[in-house]
C-alpha positions as CSV (number, residue, x, y, z in Angstrom):
1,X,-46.0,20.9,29.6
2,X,-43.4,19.4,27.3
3,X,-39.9,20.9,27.0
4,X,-37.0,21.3,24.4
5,X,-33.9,23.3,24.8
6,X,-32.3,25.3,27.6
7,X,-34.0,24.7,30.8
8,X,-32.3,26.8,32.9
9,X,-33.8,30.1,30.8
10,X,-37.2,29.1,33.2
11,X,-34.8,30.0,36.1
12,X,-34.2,33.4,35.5
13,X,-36.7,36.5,34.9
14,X,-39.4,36.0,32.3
15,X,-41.1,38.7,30.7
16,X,-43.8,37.9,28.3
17,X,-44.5,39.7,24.6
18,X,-47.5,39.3,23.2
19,X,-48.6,41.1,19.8
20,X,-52.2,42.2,18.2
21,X,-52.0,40.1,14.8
22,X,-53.3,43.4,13.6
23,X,-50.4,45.6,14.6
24,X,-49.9,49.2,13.4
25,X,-46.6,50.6,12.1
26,X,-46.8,52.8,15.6
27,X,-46.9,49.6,17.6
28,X,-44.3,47.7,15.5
29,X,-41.8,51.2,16.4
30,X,-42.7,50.6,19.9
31,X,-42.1,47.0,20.2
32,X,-38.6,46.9,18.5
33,X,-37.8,49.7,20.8
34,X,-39.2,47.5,23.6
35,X,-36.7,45.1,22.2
36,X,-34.0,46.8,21.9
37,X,-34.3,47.8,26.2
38,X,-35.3,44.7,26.8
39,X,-31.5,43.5,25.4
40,X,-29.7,45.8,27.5
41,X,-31.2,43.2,30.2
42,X,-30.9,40.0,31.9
43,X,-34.4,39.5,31.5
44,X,-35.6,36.0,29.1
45,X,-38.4,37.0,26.8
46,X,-41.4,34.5,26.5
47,X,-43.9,34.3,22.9
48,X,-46.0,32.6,20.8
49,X,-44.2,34.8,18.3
50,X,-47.0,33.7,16.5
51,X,-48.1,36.8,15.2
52,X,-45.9,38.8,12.2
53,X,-45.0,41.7,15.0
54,X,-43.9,38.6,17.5
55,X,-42.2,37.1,14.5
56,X,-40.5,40.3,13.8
57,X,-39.7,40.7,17.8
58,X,-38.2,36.8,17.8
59,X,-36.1,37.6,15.0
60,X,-34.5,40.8,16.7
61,X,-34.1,39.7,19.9
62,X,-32.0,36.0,18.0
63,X,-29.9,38.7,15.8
64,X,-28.6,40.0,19.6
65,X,-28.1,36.2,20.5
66,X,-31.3,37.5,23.9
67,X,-32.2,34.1,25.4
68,X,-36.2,33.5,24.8
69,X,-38.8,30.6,25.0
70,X,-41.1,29.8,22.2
71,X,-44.4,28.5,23.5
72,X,-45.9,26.7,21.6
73,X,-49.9,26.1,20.6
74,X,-49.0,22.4,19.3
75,X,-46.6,19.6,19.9
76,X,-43.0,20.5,20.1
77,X,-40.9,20.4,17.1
78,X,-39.7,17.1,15.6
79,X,-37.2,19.0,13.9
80,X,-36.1,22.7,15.0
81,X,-36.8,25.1,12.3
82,X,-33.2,25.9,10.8
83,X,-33.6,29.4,11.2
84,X,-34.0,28.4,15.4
85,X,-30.8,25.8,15.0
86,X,-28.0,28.7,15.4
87,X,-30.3,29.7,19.0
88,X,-31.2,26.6,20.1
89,X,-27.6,25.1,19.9
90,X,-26.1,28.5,22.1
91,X,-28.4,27.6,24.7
92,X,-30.4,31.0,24.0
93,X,-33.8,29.1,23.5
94,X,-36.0,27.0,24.9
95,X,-39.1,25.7,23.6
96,X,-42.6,25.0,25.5
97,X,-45.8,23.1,24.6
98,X,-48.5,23.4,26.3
99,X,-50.8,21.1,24.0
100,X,-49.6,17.9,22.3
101,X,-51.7,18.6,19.4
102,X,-49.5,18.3,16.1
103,X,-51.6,21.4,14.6
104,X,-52.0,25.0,15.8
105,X,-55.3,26.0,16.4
106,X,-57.5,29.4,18.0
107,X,-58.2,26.7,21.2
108,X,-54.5,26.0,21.4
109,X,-53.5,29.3,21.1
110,X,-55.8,30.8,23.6
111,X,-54.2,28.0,25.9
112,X,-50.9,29.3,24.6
113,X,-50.7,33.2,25.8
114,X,-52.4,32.4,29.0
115,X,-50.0,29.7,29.5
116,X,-47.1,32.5,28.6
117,X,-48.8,35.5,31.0
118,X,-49.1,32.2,33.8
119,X,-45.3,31.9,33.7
120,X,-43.8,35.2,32.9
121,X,-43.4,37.8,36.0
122,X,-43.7,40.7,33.8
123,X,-46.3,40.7,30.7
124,X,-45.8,43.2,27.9
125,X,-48.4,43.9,25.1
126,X,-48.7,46.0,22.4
127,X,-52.4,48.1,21.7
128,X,-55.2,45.6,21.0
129,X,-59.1,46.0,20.1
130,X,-61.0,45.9,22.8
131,X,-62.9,42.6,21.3
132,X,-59.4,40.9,21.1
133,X,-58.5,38.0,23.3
134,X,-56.1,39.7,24.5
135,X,-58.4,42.3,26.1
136,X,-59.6,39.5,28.4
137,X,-55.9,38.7,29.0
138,X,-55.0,42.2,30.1
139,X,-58.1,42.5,32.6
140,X,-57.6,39.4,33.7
141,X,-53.7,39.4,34.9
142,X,-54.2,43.3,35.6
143,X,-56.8,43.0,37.8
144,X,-56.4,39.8,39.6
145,X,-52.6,39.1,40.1
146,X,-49.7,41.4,41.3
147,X,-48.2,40.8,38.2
148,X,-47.3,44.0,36.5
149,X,-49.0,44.4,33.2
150,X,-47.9,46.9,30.3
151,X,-49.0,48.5,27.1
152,X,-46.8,49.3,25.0
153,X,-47.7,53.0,24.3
């Protein structure tokens, strides 16, 4: 696992977000919501924000200057995205790789959110099809660890 940013963010409570790529106007309400109690909090959110409704999440949660890592499904950045710059330099990000691939792919980002639900304490997600990948993430983590597992309905 590679690293880039604020370390100290692992220290603290980490509650992972992960998003449907096909997400609903209902569950885009419910996760900005999600996002907005999740600011009132100490907690550090951790994404792919791979997905538009992650994307959407990331970009609320960095208008609040809310501390979050960006895991990533590839190598880290060479260069951090400029609109990540004005974060990274308050010390409100941090960015993981889990691969050192220097493209994104399904493999990587399987490896990605399991890597994300493995660290947080706390995993969040928003409705899914029961064929998604993240179906077998939620049985997974809900059946066979204490960690507590949410849908966001």
């Amino acid at each position: 696992m590679d690293l880039s940013g604020n370390m100290d963010l692992l220290d603290r409570r980490l509650v992972a977000f992960l998003a449907s790529r096909q997400a609903t106007p209902h569950d885009t309400q419910l996760a900005l919501q999600w996002a907005a109690d999740i600011c009132q909090t100490d907690n550090v959110v951790i994404s792919g924000f791979h997905s538009p409704l992650e994307k959407e999440v990331l970009n609320y949660l960095l208008n609040r200057h809310h501390p979050v890592i960006f895991a990533l499904g590839r190598a880290l950045y060479k260069r951090i995205p400029p609109h990540l710059q004005s974060a990274f330099d308050e010390g409100n990000l941090l960015f993981i790789s889990f691969r050192s691939y220097s493209r994104h792919s399904w493999n990587s980002a399987q490896q990605r959110n399991w890597g994300i639900a493995d660290l947080a304490d706390e995993i969040y997600l928003t409705n899914f099809d029961r064929n998604s990948t993240l179906s077998t993430l939620h049985f997974t983590f809900d059946k066979y660890s204490n960690k507590p597992v949410h849908i966001l309905k």
